[in-house]
C-alpha positions in Angstrom: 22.1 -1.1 -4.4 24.4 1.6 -3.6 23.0 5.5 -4.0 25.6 8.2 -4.3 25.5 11.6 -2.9 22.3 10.8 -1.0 22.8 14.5 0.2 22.4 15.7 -3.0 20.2 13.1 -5.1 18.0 9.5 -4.0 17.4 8.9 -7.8 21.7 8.1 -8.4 21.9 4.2 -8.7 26.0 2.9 -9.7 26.5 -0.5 -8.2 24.2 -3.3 -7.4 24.4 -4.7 -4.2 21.5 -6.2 -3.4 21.3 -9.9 -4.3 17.4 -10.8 -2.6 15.2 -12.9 -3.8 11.9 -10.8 -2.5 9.4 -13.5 -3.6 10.8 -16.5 -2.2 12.8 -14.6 1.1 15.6 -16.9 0.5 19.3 -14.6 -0.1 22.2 -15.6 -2.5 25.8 -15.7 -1.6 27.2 -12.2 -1.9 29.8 -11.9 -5.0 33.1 -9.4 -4.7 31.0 -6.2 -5.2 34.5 -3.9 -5.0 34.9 -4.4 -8.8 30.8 -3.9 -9.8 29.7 -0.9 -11.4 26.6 -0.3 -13.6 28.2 -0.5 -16.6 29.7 -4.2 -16.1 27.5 -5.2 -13.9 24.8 -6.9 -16.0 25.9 -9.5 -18.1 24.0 -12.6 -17.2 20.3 -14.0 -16.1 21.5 -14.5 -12.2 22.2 -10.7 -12.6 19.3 -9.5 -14.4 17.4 -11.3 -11.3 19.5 -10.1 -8.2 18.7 -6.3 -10.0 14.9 -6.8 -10.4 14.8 -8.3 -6.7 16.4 -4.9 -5.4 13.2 -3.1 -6.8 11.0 -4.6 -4.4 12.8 -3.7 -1.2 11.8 -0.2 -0.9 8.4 -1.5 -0.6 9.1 -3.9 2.0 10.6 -0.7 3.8 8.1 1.0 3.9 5.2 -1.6 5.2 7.5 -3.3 7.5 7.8 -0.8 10.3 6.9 -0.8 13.8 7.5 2.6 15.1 10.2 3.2 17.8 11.3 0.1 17.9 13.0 -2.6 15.5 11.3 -1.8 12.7 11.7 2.2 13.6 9.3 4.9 11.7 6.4 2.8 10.0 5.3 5.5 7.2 2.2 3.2 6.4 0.8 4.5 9.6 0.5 8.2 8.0 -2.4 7.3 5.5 -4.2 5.7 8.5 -4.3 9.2 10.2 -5.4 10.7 7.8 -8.6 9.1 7.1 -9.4 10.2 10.6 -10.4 7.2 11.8 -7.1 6.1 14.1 -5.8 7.2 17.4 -2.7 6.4 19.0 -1.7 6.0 22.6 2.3 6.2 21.7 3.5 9.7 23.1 6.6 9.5 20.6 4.2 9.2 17.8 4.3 13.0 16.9 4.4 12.8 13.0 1.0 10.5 13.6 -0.4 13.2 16.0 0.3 15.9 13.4 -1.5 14.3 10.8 -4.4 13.2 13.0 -5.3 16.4 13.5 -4.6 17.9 10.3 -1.6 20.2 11.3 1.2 18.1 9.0 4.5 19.3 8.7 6.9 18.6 6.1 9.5 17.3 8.7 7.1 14.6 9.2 10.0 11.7 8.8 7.1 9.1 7.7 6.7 11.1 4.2 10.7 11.4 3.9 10.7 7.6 3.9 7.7 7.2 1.3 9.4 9.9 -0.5 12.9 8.0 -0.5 12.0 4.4 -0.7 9.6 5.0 -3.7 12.2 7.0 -5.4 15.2 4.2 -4.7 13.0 1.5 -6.2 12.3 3.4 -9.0 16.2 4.3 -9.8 16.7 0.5 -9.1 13.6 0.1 -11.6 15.1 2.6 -14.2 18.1 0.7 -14.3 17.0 -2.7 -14.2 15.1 -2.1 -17.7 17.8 0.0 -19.4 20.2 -2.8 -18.6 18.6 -6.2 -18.8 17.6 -5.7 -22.5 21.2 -6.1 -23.1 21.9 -9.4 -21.8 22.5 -12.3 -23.7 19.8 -14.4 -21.9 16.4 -16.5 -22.5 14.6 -14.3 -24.2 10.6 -15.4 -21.8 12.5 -15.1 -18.9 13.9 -11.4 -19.5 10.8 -10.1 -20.8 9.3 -11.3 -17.4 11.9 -9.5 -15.3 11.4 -6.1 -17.4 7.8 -7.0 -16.7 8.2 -7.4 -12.8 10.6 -3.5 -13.0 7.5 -1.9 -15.0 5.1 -2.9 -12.8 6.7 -1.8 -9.5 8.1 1.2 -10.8 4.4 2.0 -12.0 3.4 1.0 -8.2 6.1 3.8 -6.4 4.7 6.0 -9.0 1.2 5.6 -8.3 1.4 6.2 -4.3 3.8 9.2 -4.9 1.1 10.9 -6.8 -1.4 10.4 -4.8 0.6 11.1 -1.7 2.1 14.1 -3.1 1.3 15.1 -6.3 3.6 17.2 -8.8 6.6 15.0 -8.4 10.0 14.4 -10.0 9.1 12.3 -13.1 12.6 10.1 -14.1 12.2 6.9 -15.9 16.3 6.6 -17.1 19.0 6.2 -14.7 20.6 9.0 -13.5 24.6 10.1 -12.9 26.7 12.6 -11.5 26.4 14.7 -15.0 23.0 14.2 -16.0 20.7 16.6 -16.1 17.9 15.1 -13.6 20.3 15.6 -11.1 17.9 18.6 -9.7 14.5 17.4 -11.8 11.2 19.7 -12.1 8.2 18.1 -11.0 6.0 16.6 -13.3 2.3 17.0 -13.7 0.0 14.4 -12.7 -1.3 13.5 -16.4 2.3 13.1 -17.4 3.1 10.6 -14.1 -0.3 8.9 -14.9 0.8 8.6 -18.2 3.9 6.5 -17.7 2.1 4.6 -15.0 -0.2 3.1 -17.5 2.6 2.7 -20.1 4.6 0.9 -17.6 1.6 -1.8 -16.7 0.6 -1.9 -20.0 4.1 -3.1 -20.7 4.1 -5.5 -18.0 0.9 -6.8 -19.0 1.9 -8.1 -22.0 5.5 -9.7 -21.0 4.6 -12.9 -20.7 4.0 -13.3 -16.2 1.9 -16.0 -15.0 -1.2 -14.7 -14.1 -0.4 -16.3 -9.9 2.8 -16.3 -8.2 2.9 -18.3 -5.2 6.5 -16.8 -4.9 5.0 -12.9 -4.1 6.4 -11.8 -7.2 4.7 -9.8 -9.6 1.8 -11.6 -11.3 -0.4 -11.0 -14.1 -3.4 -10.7 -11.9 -1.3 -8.4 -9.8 -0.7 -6.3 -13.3 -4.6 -6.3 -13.8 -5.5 -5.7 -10.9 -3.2 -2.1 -10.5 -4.7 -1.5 -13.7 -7.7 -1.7 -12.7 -7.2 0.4 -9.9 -5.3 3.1 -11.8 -8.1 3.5 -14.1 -10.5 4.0 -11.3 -8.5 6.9 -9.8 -7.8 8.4 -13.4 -11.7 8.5 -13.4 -11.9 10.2 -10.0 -10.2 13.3 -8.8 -7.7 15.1 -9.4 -8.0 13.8 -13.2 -11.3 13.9 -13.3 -11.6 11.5 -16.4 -15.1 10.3 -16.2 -16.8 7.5 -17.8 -14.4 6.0 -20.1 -12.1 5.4 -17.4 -15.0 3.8 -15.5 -15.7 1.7 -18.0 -11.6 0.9 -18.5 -11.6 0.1 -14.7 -14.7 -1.9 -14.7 -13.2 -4.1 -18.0 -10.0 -4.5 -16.2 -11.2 -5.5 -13.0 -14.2 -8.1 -14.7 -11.1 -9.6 -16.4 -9.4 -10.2 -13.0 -13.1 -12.0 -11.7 -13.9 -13.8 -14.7 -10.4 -15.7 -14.5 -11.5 -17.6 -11.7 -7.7 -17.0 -9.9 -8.6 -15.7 -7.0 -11.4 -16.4 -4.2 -12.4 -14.8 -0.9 -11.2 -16.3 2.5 -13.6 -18.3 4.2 -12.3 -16.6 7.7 -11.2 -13.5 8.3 -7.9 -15.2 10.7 -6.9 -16.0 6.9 -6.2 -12.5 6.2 -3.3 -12.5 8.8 -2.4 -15.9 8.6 1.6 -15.8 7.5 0.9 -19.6 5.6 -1.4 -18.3 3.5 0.8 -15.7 2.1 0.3 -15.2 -2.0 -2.4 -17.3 -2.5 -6.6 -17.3 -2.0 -7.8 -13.5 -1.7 -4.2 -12.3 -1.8 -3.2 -10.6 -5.3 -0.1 -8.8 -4.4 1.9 -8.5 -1.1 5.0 -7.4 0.3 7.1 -10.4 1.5 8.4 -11.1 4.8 10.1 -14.1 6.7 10.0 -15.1 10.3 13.3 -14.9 12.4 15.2 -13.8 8.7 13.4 -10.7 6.8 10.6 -10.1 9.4 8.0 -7.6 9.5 7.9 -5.4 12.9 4.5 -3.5 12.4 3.5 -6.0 15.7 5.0 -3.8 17.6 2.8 -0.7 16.2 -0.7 -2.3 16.7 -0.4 -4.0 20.1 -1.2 -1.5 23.1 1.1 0.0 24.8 3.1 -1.8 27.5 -0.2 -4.2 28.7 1.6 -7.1 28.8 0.1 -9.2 25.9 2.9 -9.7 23.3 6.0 -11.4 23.7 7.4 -8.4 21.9 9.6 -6.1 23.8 8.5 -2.9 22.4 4.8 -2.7 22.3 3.7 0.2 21.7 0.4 1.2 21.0 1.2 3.1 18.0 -2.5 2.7 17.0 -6.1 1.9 17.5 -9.1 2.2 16.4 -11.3 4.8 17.1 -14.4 4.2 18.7 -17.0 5.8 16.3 -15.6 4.1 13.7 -15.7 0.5 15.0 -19.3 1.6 16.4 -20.1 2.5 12.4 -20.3 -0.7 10.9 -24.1 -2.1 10.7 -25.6 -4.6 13.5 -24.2 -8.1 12.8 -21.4 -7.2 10.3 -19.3 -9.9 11.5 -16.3 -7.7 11.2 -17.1 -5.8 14.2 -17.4 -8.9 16.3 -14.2 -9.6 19.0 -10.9 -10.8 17.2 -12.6 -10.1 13.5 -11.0 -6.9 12.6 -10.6 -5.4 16.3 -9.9 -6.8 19.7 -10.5 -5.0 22.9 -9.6 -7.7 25.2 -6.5 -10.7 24.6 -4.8 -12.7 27.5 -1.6 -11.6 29.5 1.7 -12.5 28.3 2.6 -13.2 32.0 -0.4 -15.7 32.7 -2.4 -16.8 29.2 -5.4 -17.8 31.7 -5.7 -14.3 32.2 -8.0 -11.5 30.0 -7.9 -7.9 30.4 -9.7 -5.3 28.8 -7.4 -3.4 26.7 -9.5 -0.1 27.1 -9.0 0.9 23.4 -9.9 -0.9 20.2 -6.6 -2.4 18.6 -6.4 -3.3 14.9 -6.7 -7.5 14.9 -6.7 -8.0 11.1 -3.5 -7.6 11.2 -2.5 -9.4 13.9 0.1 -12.3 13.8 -0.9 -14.6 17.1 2.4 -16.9 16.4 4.9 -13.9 16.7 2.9 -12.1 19.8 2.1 -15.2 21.6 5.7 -17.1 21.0 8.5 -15.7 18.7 8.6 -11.8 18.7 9.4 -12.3 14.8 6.8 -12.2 12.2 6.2 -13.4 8.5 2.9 -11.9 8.1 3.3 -10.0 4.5 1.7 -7.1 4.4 -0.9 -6.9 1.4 -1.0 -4.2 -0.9 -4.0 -5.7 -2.8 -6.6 -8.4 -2.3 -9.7 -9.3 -4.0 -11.9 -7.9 -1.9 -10.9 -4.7 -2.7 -10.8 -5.5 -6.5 -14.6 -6.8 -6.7 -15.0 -3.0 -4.5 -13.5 -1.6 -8.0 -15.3 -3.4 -10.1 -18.9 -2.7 -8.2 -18.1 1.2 -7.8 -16.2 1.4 -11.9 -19.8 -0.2 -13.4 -22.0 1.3 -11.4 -20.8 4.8 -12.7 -21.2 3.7 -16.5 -24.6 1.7 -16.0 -25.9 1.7 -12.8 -26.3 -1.5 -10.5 -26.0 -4.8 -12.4 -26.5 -8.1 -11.3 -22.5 -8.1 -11.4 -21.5 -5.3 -9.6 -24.6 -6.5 -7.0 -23.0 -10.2 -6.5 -19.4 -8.5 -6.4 -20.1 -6.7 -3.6 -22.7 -8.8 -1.7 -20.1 -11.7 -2.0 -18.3 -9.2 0.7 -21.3 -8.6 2.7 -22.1 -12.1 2.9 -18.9 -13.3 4.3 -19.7 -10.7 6.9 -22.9 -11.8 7.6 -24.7 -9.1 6.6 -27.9 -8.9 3.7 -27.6 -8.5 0.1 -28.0 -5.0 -1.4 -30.7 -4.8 -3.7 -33.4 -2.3 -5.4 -30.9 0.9 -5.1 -30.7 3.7 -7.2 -27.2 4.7 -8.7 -26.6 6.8 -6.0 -27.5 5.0 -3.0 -25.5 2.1 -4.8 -22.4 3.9 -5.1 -22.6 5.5 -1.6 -23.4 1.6 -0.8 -20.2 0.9 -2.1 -18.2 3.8 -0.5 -19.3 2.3 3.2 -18.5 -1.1 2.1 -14.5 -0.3 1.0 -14.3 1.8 4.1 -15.2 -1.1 6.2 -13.6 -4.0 4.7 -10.4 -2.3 3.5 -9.6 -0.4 7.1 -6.2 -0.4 8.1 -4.9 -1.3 4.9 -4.0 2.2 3.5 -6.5 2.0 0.9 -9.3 4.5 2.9 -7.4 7.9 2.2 -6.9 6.6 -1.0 -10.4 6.2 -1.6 -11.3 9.6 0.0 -8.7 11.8 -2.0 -9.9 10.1 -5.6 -13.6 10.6 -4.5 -13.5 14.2 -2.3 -15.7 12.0 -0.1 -15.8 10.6 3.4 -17.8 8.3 5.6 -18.7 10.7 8.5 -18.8 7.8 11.0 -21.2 10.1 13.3 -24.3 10.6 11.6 -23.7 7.2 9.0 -23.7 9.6 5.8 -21.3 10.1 2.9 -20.5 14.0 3.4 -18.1 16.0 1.2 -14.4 15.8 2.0 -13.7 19.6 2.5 -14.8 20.6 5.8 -15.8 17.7 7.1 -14.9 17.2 11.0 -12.7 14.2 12.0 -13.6 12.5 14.9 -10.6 14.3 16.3 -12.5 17.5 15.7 -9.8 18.9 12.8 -11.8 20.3 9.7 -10.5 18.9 6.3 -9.1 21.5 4.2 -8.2 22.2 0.7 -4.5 21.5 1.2 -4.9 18.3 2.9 -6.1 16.7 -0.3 -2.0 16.2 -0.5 0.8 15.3 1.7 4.1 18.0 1.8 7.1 17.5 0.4 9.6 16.4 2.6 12.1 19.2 3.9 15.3 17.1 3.3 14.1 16.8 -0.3 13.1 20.6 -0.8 16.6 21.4 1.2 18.4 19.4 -1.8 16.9 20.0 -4.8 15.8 23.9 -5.2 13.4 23.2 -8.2 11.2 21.8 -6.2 7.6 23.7 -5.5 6.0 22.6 -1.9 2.6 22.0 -2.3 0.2 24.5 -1.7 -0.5 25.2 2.7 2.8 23.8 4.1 
């Protein structure tokens, strides 16, 4: 896709460019784009396809990166910070730094790119479904690829809201004369509004409920869902109960199909063959040595010698109070589970140091560090782990523990090796719960998530759920009103005057 007038507007989409196929991360032969424009572009299936597969490339820019290196920024790192419960040893790493210790900026470049790569797969979005209904074509087919559009342009939407907030709300495509050239932000029950029309759309458009391709699913659609409704429930909507209850229906529909299972072993979460398929619902999709990830760069330590890689960087660990938090015998904890402290030098594989910090293992790709410097570990943006986490916390609220919501979440705890919860009270089950998804879903930027929707946070010191406003991070900043949301990028209040920063930047 080419954008016009980047300078001016991200949302202005004229000539498709992009011919990827993001599910299967094979390319097509390029066609004579001099002559392409929006208006003639679309007039067959192969082109209907090449536009829905430019949607999804804004997401794989914006989990692939490695920081400094190949991969350069890597804006997934910014949620991490934020939950408090990362450090980083990479001097460069000063967007990181300033979110670590609450004192964000809105030149932090890791927001400009959420900002931009949501909103270009959105105007790729936008025009994909004004377009493709157009096209003389089989009818299953294109109600699947307007499917596919809804669904991802629901997904930008959802992560710009929560990152931050009031934001530009455009669902047609936009020109040099139209009058979204400078939009007004929307409110958040407007944007929540045409999230859930979007996946209510998509669920009905005829996917298959798996995709061993990566693209869009109807679990996948049920699934968002499911978490959409949660959040709706939660803050800043504040929705309550029947949202719950929507949540907890969507998300029982998802475990009651039977599609999708646990991993046995944890090494299966960052195993690149066992990419959209088992505990994986949705992921971003990347090949070895062709369209590779380069977040391997981010989460090895800096320059100790253990990766192949040229740039490692150290980009991020763990903290220690936060590793320390998870209960005696959670096998999660244990050496190359989720964290590694020590790992073999690149120089001499007979050889083990101690790495001094606590590096993030879970998403760790052995082949590329130990061999190829390339990896095709996709990054996943939802697993079913974290949806049997919705469905325990969504029921709870509307009845209390069940034996469902018990088994979906001990089903977790087991595979960690850790007892069943039982006898609890409503709110020791959902604080229960809140432990849980920090632990199991760390380092998958699903933990600020979970602490904006809920005002909560799992102070790792004393083992208690405290409130989220003024609670210390381990890096001693105090959480404030204002960092419930992420700023508005300068380059984006520079070009477009009717924006309104959020409120402390």
């Amino acid at each position: 896709m080419k954008i016009k007038n980047r300078k001016i507007s991200k949302y202005l989409i004229c000539v498709i460019l992009i011919l990827f196929v993001s599910g299967c991360s094979k390319f097509l032969e390029e066609q004579d784009r001099s002559n392409f424009t929006s208006d003639n572009y679309f007039t067959n299936a192969t082109q209907a396809e090449s536009s829905v597969n430019s949607v999804y490339t804004g997401i794989q820019s914006i989990y692939s990166g490695g920081y400094g290196f190949a991969g350069g920024l890597a804006p997934w790192l910014m949620l991490e910070f934020a939950t408090g419960y990362a450090n980083t040893e990479l001097g460069e790493a000063v967007e990181n730094r300033w979110v670590r210790t609450l004192t964000n900026s809105s030149d932090n470049q890791e927001g400009r790119i959420w900002w931009e790569q949501s909103y270009k797969g959105i105007a790729n979005a936008n025009l994909a479904i004004a377009k493709i209904p157009g096209i003389t074509m089989d009818e299953t087919k294109k109600n699947q690829l307007l499917g596919e559009a809804r669904f991802l342009r629901a997904f930008y939407y959802y992560n710009l809201v929560r990152i931050f907030g009031k934001v530009p709300l455009l669902t047609n495509p936009v020109d040099l004369n139209s009058t979204d050239m400078y939009p007004l932000q929307a409110t958040e029950d407007d944007i929540y509004a045409v999230i859930l029309a979007d996946l209510i759309v998509a669920e009905s458009s005829g996917l298959p409920y798996l995709d061993a391709t990566g693209r869009v699913s109807l679990g996948a659609v049920k699934s968002l869902l499911a978490s959409v409704y949660l959040t709706m429930a939660g803050y800043p909507l504040q929705k309550g109960n029947e949202y719950y209850q929507l949540a907890a229906d969507k998300a029982g529909e998802v475990i009651t199909s039977n599609s999708y299972t646990l991993f046995t072993s944890y090494d299966d979460l960052h195993t690149p063959a066992n990419k959209n398929k088992g505990e994986n619902i949705f992921q971003s999709q990347y090949t070895a040595l062709i369209s590779p990830s380069y977040w391997q760069s981010a989460i090895v330590p800096y320059n100790k010698g253990i990766s192949v890689y040229d740039g490692q960087g150290g980009a991020i660990f763990a903290e220690l109070p936060f590793v320390n938090s998870f209960e005696t015998g959670d096998k999660r904890a244990v050496e190359k589970q989720f964290f590694y402290k020590f790992y073999t030098l690149a120089s001499d594989r007979t050889v083990t140091i101690d790495l001094g910090n606590t590096y993030v293992y879970k998403l760790f790709d052995a082949v590329a560090n130990l061999s190829t410097a390339s990896s095709g570990l996709n990054w996943t943006l939802m697993r079913y782990a974290e949806l049997l986490l919705i469905y325990a916390e969504a029921s709870n609220e509307v009845s209390g523990p069940t034996t469902a919501s018990y088994e979906a979440v001990n089903k977790i705890r087991r595979r960690a090796l850790l007892p069943d919860l039982s006898g609890l009270t409503k709110d020791q089950f959902r604080e229960a719960i809140w432990k849980e998804s920090c632990h199991e879903l760390c380092f998958e930027d699903k933990t600020w998530f979970n602490m904006a929707r809920t005002r909560k946070a799992y102070n790792v010191t004393t083992g208690n759920i405290v409130n989220l406003i003024g609670y210390s991070f381990v890096s001693g900043a105090v959480y404030k009103e204002k960092d419930l949301l992420f700023p508005i990028p300068t380059s984006e209040m520079n070009s477009n005057k009717n924006l309104i920063q959020n409120t402390g930047y």
